[in-house]
KOLNU-778909 format. One line per 3 residues: number of its first residue (from 0); for each residue x, y, z of C-alpha. Coordinates in pm, 1 decimal. Example, Ala and Ser with C-alpha at 12.3 -4.5 7.8 and 13.67 -1.06 7.14 Angstrom:
0	1230.0 -450.0 780.0; 1367.0 -106.0 714.0
//
This chain:
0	1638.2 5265.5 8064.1; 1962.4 5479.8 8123.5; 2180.4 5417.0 8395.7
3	2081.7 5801.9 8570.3; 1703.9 5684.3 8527.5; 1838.0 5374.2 8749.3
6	2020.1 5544.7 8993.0; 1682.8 5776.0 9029.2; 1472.8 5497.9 9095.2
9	1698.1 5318.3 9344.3; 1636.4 4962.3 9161.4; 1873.2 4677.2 9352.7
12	2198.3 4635.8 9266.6; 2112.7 4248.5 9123.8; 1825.1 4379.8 8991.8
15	2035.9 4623.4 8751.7; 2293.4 4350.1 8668.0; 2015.0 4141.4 8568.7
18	1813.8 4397.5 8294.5; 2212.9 4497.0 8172.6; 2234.5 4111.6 8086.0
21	1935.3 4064.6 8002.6; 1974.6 4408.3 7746.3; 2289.7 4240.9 7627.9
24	2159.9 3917.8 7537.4; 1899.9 4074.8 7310.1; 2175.0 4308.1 7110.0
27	2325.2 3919.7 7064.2; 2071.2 3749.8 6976.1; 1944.3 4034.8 6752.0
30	2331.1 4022.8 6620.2; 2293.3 3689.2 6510.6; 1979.4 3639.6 6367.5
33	2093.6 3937.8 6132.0; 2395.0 3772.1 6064.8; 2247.5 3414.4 6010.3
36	1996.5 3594.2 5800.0; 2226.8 3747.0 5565.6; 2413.3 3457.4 5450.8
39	2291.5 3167.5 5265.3; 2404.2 2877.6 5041.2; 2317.5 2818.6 4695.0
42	2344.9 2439.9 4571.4; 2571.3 2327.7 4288.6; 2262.4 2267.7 4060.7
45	2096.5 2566.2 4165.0; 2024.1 2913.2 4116.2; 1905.4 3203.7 4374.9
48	1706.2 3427.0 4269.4; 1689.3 3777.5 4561.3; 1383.5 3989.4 4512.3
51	1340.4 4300.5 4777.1; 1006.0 4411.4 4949.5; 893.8 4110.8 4656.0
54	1058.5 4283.6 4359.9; 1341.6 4148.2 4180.4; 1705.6 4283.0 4226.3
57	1914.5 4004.7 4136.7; 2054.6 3623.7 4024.2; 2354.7 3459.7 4209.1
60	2497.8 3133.4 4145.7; 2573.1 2785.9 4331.3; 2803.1 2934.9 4663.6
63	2783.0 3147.5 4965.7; 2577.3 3434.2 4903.3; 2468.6 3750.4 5105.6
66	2166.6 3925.4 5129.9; 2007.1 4218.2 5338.8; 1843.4 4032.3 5630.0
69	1430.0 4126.0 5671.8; 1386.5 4295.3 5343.6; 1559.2 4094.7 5104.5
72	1483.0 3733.3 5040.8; 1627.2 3450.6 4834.8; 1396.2 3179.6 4608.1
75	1605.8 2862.6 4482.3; 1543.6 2754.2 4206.9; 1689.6 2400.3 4064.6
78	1798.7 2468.4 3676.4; 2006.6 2180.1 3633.8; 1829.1 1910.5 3792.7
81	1577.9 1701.4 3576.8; 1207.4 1718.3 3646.9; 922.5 1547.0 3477.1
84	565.3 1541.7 3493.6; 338.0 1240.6 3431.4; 34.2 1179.7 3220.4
87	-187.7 873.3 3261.9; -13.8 752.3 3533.5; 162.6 792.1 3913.5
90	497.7 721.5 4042.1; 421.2 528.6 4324.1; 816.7 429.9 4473.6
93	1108.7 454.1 4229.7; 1385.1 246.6 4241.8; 1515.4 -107.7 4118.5
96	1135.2 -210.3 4075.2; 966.7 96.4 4087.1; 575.8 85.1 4123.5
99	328.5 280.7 3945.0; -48.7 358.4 3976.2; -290.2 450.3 3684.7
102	-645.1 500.8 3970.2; -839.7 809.2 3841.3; -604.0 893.6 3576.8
105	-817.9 729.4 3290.3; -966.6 1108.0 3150.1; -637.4 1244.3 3108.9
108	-502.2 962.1 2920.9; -798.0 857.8 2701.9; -793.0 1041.6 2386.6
111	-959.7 1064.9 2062.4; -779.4 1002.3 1737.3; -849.1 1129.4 1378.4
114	-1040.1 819.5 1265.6; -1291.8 900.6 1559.1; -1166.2 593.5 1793.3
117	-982.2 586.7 2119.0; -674.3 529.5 2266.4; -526.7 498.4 2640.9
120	-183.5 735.1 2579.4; 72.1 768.3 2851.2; 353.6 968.5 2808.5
123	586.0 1151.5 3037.2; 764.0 1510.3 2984.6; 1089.9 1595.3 3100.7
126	1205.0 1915.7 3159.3; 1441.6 2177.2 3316.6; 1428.9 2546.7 3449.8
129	1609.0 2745.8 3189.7; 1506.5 3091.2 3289.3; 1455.7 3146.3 3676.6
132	1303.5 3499.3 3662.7; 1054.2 3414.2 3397.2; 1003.6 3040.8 3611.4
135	861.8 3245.5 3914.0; 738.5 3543.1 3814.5; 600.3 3545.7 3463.5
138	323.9 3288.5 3507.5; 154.3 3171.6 3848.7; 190.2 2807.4 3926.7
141	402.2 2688.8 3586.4; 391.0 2344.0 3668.3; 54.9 2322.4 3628.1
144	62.0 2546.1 3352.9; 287.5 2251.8 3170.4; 64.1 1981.6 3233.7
147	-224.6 2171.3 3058.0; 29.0 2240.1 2815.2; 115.4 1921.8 2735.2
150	-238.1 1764.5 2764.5; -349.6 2034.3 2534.2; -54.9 1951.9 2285.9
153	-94.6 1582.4 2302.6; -463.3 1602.2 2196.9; -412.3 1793.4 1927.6
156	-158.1 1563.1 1793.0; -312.1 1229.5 1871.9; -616.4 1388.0 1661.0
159	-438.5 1392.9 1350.5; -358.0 1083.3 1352.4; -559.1 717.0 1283.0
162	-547.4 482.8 1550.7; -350.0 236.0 1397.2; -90.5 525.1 1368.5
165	-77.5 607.8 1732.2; -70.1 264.3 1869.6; 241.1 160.3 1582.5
168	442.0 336.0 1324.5; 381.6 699.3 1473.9; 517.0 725.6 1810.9
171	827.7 861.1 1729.0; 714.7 1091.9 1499.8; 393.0 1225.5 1764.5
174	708.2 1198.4 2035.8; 897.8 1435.4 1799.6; 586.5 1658.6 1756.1
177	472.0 1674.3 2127.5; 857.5 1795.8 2208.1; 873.3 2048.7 1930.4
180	498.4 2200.7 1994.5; 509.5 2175.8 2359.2; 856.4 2421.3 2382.3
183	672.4 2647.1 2134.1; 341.2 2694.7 2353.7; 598.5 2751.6 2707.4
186	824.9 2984.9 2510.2; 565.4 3176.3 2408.6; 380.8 3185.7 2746.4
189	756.9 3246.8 2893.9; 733.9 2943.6 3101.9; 1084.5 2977.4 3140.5
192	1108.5 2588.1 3125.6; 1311.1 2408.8 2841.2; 1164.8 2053.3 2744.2
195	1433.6 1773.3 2723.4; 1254.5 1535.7 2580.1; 889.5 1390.2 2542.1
198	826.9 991.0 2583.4; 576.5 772.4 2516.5; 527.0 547.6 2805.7
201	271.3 330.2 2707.1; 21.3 356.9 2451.3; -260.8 101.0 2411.3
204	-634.8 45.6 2273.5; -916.5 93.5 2557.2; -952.9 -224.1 2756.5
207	-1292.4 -355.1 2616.8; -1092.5 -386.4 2265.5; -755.7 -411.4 2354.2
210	-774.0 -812.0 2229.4; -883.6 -714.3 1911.0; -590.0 -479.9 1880.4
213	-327.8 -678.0 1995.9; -478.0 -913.7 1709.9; -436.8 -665.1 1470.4
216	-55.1 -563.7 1567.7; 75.0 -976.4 1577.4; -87.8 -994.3 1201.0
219	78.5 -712.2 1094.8; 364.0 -829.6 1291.4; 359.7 -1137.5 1120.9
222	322.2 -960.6 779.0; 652.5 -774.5 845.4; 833.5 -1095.8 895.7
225	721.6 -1247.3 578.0; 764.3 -989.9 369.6; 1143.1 -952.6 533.5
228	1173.5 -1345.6 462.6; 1077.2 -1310.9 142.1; 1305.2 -1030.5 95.6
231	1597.8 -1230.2 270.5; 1541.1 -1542.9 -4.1; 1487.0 -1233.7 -305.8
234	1837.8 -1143.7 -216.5; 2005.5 -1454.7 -193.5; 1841.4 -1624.6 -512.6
237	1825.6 -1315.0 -734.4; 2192.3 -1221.8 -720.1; 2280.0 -1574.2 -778.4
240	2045.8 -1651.3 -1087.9; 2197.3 -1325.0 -1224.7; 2551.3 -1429.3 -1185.1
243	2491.7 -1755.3 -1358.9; 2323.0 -1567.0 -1632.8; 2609.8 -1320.8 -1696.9
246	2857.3 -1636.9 -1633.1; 2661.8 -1807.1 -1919.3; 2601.8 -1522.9 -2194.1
249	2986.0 -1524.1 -2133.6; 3042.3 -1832.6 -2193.4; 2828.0 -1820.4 -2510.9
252	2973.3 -1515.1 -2627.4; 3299.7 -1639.9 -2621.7; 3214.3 -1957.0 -2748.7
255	3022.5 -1781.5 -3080.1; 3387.4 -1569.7 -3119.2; 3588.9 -1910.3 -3109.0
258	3332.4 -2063.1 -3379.6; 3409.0 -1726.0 -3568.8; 3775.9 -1739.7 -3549.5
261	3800.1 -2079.6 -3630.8; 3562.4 -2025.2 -3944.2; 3759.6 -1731.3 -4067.8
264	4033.2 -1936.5 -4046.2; 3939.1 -2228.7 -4250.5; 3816.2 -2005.1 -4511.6
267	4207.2 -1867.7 -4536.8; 4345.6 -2178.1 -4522.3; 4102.9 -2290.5 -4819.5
270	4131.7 -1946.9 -5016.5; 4582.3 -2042.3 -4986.3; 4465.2 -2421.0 -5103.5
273	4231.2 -2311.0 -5398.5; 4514.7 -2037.9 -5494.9; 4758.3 -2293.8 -5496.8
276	4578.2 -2539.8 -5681.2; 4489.3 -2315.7 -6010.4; 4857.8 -2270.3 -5982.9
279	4925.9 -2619.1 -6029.0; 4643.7 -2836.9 -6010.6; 4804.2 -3212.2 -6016.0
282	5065.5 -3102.8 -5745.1; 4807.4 -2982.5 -5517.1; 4584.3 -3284.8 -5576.5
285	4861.0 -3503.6 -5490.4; 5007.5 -3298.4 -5181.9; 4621.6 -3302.3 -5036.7
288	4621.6 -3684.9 -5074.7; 4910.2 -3741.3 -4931.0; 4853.8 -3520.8 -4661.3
291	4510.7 -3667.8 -4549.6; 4700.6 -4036.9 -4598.7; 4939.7 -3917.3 -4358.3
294	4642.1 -3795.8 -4080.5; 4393.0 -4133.0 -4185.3; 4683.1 -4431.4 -4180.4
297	4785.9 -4377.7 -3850.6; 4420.4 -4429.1 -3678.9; 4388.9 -4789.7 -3964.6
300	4608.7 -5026.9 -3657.1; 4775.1 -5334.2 -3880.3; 4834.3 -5224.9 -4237.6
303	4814.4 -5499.2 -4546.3; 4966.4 -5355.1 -4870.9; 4949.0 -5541.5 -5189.2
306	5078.3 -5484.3 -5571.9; 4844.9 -5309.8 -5780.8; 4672.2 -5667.3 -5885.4
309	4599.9 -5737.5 -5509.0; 4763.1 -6081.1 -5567.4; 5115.5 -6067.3 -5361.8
312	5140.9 -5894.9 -5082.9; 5412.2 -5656.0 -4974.3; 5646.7 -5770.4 -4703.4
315	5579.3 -5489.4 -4536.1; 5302.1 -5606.1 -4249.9; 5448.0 -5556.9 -3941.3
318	5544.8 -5189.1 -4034.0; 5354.6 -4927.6 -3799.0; 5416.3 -4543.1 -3949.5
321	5424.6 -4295.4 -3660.8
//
């Protein structure tokens, strides 16, 4: 009401002070909520998307932000934090000794390999928003979109495979392969998720067999560590035997070019004898017994030399030649 249409009407004094107050407080109140309605804070590892009337206008970043109150309105969505979805199992508390829960979560773990047996695979998928827009408006509910994703993709891979390959050697290869496939399938349904990484939790043979399996994996344990025990001992004999045969074909080949040397050089020294002899045969008769006297006397000890007779001997007993 005006203040003539009051005057008109001859309301009470209080009465009029009362509906002025009462007018003022609303314009206040409807001050505020407008105001409080246009700002807003945007986390440090988030981003805000604003759609108006429900269509998108706009992305801001981590901050204080503004926004037309009542027709504008602001979805947060967390691109830097970490999320991750589980398969074959729960989170029940996380922390130092977190607890986890597998009850009713048997069909989405159990899977059938290429060999046509079973195994219990749990895995876990982490991921991140990389593209808000396409997050929350491109496909409806794209969490759950991922876990049929990934359920899909892990099926397909574990049936590729043999069992033994699943439960040993291959789980960092199907890791590798769920990672790769799984960001193919959301970028092509434009998911706008990125996947960080894929990990295999815990993969095992169904429980009525599970013995048998774990008796298979400590054989072929076992196998590994003798045939890396046998390689250890390969490597230390081997290398050894191989330097003592080089060491001794070394030995021998040097020993064969002594023996050579030392023949070649008694043939010279007999070729310079015999040349010297048809020289002058008597002279190098006598110089070759003389010389082998002078080599053979010295090893005889005590010499005795008599006269040509052998009837009187020399005094010459006590002589030792050097």
């Amino acid at each position: 009401m005006k203040d003539d249409q009051f005057k008109q009407m001859n309301v009470p004094p209080e009465i009029k002070k009362i509906l002025k107050s009462s007018r003022l407080i609303i314009i206040i109140v409807v001050l505020l909520i407008l105001g409080f309605g246009s700002f807003f804070q945007v986390e440090t590892e988030e981003v805000a998307v604003i759609t108006r009337f429900g269509k998108y206008m706009r992305s801001v970043e981590s901050g204080l932000n503004m926004k037309f109150p009542l027709i504008e309105k602001a979805y947060k969505v967390p691109v830097e934090r970490q999320q991750k979805v589980e398969f074959g199992f729960r989170t029940v508390s996380a922390g130092v000794r977190s607890q986890y829960t597998k009850s009713g979560l048997s069909d989405e773990s159990l899977m059938l390999t290429g060999d046509l047996n079973l195994a219990d695979v749990e895995w876990v998928v982490q991921y991140r928003v990389e593209d808000p827009y396409n997050y929350l408006f491109k496909v409806r509910n794209p969490e759950t979109t991922l876990r049929d994703i990934s359920e899909a993709a892990m099926r397909q891979i574990v049936g590729d495979r043999t069992v033994n390959e699943v439960l040993t050697v291959g789980r960092t290869e199907i890791a590798s392969k769920m990672e790769e496939l799984t960001q193919k399938i959301c970028r092509e349904y434009s998911l706008g998720l990125k996947i960080d990484q894929v990990v295999l939790q815990d993969v095992n043979p169904p429980d009525p067999v599970k013995d048998a399996f774990n008796a298979v994996n400590e054989a072929q344990q076992e196998k590994e560590t003798l045939i890396n025990k046998a390689k250890s001992e390969y490597n230390k004999v081997i290398p050894k035997a191989s330097g003592q045969a080089e060491e001794t074909i070394q030995k021998a080949e040097g020993y064969a070019t002594e023996r050579v040397n030392m023949a070649l050089g008694e043939v010279a020294r007999f070729n310079d004898l015999y040349r010297e002899y048809v020289k002058a045969p008597e002279v190098t008769k006598r110089r070759i017994y003389l010389e082998t006297l002078q080599e053979v006397i010295p090893r005889l000890g005590n010499k005795v030399i008599t006269d040509d007779e052998g009837n009187q001997a020399l005094p010459l007993l006590q002589m030792k030649m050097k």
